[in-house]
TILO-373047 format. One line per 2 residues: number of its first residue (from 1); for each residue x, y, z of N, C-alpha, C. Coordinates in Angstrom, 1 decimal. Each point is the difference from the previous one (the first is absolute). Last residue first. Example, Ala and Ser with C-alpha at 12.3 -4.5 7.8 and 13.67 -1.06 7.14 Angstrom:
residues 2
2	12.8 -2.2 7.1 0.9 1.1 0.0 -0.8 1.1 0.8; 0.3 -5.7 -0.1 -0.9 1.2 0.0 0.9 1.2 0.0
***
This chain:
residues 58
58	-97.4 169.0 -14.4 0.0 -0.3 1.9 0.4 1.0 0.5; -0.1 -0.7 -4.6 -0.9 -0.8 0.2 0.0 0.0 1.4
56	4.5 0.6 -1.7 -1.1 0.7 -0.8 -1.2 -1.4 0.6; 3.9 0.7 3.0 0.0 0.0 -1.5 -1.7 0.4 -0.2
54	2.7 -1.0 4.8 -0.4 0.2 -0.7 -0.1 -0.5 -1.4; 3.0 -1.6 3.3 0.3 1.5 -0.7 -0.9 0.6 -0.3
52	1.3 -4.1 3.3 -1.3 0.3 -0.6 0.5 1.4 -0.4; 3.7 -3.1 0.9 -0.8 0.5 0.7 -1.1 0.4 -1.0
50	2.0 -4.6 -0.1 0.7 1.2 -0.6 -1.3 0.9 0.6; 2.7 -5.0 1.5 -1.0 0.8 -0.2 -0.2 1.6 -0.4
48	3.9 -3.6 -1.9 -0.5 0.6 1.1 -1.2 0.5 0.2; 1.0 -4.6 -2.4 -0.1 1.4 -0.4 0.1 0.4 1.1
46	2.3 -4.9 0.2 -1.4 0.8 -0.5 0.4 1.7 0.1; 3.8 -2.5 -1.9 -0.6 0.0 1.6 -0.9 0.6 -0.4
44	3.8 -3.3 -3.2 -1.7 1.3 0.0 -0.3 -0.3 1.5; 5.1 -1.4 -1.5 -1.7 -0.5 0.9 -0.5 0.9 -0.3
42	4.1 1.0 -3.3 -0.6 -0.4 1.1 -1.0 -0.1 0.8; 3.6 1.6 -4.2 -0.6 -0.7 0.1 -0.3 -0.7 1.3
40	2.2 4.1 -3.5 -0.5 -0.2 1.1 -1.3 -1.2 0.7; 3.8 1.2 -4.4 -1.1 0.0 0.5 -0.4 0.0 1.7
38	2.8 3.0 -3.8 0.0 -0.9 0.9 -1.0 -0.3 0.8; 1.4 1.7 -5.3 -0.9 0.5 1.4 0.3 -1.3 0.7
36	1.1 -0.2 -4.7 0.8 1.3 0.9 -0.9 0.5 0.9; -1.0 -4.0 -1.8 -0.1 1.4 -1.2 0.2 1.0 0.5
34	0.7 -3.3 3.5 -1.2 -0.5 -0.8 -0.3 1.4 -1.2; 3.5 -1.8 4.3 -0.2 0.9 -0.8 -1.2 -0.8 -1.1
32	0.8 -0.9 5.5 0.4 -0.4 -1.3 -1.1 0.3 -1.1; -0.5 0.4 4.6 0.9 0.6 -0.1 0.5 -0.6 -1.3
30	-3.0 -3.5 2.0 0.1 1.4 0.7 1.5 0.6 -0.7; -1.2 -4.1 -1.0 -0.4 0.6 -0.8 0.2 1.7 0.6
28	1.3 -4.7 2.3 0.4 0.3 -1.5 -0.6 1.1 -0.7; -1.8 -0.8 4.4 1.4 0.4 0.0 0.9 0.1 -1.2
26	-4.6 -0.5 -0.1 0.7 1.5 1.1 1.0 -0.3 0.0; -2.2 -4.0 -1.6 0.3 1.1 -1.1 0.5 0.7 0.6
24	-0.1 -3.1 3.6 0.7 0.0 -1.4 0.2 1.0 -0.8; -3.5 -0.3 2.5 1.5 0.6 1.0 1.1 0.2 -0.9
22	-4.2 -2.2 -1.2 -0.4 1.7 -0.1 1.6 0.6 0.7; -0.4 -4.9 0.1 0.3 0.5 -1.3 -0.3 1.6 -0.4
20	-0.8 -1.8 3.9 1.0 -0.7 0.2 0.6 0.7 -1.7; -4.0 0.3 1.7 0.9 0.8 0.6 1.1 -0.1 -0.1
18	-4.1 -1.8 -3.5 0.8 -0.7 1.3 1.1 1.3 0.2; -2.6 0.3 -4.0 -0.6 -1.2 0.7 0.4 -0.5 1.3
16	-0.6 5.5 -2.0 1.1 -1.7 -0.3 -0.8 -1.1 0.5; -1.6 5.2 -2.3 -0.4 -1.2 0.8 1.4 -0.8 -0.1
14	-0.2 4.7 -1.3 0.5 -1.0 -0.4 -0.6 -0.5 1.1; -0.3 5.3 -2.3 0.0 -1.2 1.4 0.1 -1.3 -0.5
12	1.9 5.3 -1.7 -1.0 -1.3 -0.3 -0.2 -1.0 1.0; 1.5 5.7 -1.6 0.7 -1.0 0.5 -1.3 -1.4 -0.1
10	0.7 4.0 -2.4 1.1 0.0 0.3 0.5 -0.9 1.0; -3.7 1.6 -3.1 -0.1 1.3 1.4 1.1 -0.7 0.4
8	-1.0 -0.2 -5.2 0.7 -0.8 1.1 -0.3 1.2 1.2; -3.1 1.8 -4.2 1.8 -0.3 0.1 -0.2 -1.4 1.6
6	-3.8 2.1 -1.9 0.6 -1.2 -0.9 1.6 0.1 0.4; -3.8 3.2 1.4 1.2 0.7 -0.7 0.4 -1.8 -0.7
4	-3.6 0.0 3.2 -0.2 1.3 -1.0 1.0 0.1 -0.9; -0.1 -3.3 2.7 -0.9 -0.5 -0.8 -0.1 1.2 -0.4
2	4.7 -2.6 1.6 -1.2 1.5 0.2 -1.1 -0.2 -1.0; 2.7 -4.3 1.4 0.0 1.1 -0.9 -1.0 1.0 0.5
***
């Protein structure tokens, strides 16, 4: 959940216990409708590194 606004940001992470069963859900769940949205379900890959932009304070 968004902590300013309280709405859903839309997506969620999941621990499995085994590859074997994380393979699984992806393949049963990927692309199947959930309150008329399609889900998209797969491996989290770490973050990319993000360039230094500034901001306030620097």
């Amino acid at each position: 959940m968004d902590r300013d606004s309280g709405r859903s940001k839309g997506f969620g992470f999941v621990e499995m216990s085994s590859d074997a069963e994380a393979a699984s859900a992806i393949q049963q769940l990927n692309g199947k409708d959930c309150d008329g949205r399609a889900l998209t379900v797969n491996e989290a890959r770490p973050q990319a590194p993000r360039e230094n932009r500034g901001g306030y304070g620097r």
